[in-house]
ChimeraX commands (.cxc) that place a marker at each C-alpha (Angstrom):
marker #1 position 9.69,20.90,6.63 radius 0.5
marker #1 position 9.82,17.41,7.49 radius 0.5
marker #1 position 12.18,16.04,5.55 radius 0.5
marker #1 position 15.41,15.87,7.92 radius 0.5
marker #1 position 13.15,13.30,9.97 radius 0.5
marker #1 position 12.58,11.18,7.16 radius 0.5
marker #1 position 16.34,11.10,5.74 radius 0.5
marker #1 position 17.31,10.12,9.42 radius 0.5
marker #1 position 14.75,7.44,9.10 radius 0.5
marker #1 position 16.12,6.05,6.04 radius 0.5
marker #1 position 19.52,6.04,7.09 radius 0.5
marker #1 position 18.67,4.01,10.10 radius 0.5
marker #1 position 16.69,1.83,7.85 radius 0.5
marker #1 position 19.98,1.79,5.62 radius 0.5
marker #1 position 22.75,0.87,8.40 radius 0.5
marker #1 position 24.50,-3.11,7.16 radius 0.5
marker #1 position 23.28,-5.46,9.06 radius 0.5
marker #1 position 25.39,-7.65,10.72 radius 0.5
marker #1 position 23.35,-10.81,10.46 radius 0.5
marker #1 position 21.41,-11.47,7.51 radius 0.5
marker #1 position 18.16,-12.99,8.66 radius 0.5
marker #1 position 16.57,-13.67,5.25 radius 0.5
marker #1 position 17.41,-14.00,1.37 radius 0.5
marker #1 position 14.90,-12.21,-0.99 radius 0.5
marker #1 position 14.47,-14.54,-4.15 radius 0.5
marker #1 position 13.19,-13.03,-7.08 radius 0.5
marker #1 position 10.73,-14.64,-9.28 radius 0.5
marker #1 position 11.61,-17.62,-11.20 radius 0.5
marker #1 position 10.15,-19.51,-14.16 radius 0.5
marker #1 position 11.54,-22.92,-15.01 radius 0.5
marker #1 position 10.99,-24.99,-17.98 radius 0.5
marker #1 position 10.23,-28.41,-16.83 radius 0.5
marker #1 position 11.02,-31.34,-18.90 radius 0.5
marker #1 position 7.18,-32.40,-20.01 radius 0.5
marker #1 position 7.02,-28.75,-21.40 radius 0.5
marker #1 position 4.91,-27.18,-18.24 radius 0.5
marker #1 position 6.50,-23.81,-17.19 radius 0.5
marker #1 position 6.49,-23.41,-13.60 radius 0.5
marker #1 position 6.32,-20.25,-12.03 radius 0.5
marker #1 position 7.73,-19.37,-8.53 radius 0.5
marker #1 position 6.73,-16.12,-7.11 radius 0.5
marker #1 position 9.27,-14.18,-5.49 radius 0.5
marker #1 position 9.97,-15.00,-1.93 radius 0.5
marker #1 position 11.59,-14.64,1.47 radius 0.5
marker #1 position 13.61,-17.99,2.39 radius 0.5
marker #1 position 16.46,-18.49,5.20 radius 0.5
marker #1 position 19.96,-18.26,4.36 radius 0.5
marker #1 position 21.66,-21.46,3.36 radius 0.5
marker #1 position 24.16,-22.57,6.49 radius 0.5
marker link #1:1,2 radius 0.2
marker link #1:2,3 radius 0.2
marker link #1:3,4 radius 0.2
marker link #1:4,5 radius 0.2
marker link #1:5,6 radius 0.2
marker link #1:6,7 radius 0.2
marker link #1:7,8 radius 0.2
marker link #1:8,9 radius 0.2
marker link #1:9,10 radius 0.2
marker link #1:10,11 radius 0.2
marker link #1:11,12 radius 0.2
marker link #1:12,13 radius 0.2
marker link #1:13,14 radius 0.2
marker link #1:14,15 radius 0.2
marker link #1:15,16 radius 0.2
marker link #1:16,17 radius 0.2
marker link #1:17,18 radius 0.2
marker link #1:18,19 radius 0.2
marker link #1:19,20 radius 0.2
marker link #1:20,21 radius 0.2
marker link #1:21,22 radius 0.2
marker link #1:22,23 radius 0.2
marker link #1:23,24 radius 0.2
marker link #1:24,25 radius 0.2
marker link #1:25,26 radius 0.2
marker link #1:26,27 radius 0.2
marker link #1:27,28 radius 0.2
marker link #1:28,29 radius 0.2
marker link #1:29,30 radius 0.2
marker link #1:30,31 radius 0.2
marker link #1:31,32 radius 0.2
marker link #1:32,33 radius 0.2
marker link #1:33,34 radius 0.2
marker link #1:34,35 radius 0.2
marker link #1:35,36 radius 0.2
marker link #1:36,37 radius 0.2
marker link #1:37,38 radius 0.2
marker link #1:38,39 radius 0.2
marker link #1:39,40 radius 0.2
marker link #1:40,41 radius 0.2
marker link #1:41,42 radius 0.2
marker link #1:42,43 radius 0.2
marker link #1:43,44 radius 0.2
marker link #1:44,45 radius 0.2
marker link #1:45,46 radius 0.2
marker link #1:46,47 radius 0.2
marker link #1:47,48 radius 0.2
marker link #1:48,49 radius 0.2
view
C-alpha cells in the first residue's frame, strides 16, 4: 500500500505559502462595445503590488 506516501505528498503540496508568486485568473468573456465578445483564456499573471 502506497498510499501514506502519497497523502504525505499532498500535504506538502498543501502547506500556505508564505509568498504568493502568481494569481490564477479564470476565463473571462467580455462584451465589447461594437458587439464582438472577447474571450480570455484562463491564465497565470503576477500579483498586483
Amino acid at each position: 500500500m502506497s498510499h501514506q506516501g502519497d497523502s504525505r505528498e499532498e500535504q506538502d503540496m498543501n502547506k500556505p505559502k508564505s509568498v504568493i508568486k502568481r494569481i490564477y485568473v479564470p476565463t473571462q468573456v467580455r462584451d465589447l462595445p461594437n458587439g464582438e465578445k472577447l474571450k480570455i483564456p484562463g491564465h497565470y499573471r503576477d500579483p498586483s503590488r
